[in-house]
N, C-alpha and C positions, 0 to 999 in steps of 0.2 A: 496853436492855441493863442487866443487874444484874450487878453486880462489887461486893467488898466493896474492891477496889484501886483505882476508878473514883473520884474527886471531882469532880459537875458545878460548875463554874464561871462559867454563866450561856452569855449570846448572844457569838460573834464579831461583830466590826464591823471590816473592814479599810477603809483610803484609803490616798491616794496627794495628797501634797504635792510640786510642784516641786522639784528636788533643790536649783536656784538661790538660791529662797526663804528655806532653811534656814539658813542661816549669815548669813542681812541680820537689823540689829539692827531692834527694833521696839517702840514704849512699851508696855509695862505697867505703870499707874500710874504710881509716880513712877522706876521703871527704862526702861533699857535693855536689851531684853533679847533672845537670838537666835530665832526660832521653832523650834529644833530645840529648846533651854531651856525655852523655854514648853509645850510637847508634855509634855517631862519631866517636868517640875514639876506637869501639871495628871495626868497619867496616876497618878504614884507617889502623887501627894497622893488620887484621887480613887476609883484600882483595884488599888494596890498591885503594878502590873505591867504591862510592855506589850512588844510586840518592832518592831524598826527593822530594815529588810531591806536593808541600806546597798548591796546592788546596784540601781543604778540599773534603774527601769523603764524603755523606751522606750514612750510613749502616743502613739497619732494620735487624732485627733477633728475635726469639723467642723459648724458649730453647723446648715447645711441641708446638702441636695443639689449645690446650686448653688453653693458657696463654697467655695474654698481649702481646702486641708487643713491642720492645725495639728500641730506635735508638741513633744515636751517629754520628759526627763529628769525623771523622779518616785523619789520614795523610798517605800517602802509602810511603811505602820503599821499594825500591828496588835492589840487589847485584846481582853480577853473582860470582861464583866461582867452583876449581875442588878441587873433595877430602873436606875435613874438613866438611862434614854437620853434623857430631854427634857435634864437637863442634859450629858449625852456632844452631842446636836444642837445645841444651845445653843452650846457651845464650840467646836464646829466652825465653827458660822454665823459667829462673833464672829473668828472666826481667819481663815474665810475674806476676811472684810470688811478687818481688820488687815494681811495681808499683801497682798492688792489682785487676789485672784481671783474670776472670774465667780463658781465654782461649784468644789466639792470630790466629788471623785467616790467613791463610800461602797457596800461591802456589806456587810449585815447580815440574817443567814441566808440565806434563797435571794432574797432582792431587792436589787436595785442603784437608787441613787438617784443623784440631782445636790443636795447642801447649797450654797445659797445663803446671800449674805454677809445681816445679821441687817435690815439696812436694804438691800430689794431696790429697782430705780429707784421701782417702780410706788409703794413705801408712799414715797419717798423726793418724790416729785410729790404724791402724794395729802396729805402732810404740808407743803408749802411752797402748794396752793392752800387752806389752812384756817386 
């Protein structure tokens, strides 16, 4: 589509952080600081923009078949940018590990991922029998 009114602003990437999560405080560096702050801070410093969809999502998930169902209150996030996604996954990975979830659930164009925390068990074993 050509429009002279149209400005592309690169790829979306939406997630969904615990709603709980975001108001517990959490070290970065030598702060304290809340993960809804840290979100801020790395979006404005990184894309110059982001949106926070402060209605709570309601999520179910279940890691098989055969297990329990899980659910949770989530916040969605979402950015647009070009280039930089090793470090947007980067930041994600580190944040998921920070706040103490499995995996952060992430779309970005027409595919949906699972972001894992940066140290997953397997490298987390694989690095203490070395």
């Amino acid at each position: 589509m050509k429009h002279d009114c149209l400005v592309p602003i690169g790829q979306r990437a939406v997630f969904y952080i615990p709603a709980k999560k975001l108001e517990k405080k959490y070290q970065q560096g030598a702060m304290l600081k809340t993960a809804k702050l840290i979100f801020h801070d790395f979006f404005i410093k990184n894309y110059n923009a982001y949106t926070v969809d402060v209605q709570e999502a309601q999520g179910f998930w279940r890691k098989n078949y055969d297990e329990e169902e899980t659910q949770d209150k989530s916040v969605r996030y979402e950015v647009s940018f070009e280039g930089k996604v090793e470090e947007f996954i980067d930041f994600l990975s580190e944040t998921c590990d920070m706040i103490g979830e499995e995996c952060i659930y992430l779309t970005m164009g027409p595919n949906s991922y699972l972001v894992t925390p940066s140290s997953t068990p397997t490298e987390k074993k694989s690095s203490k029998n070395s």
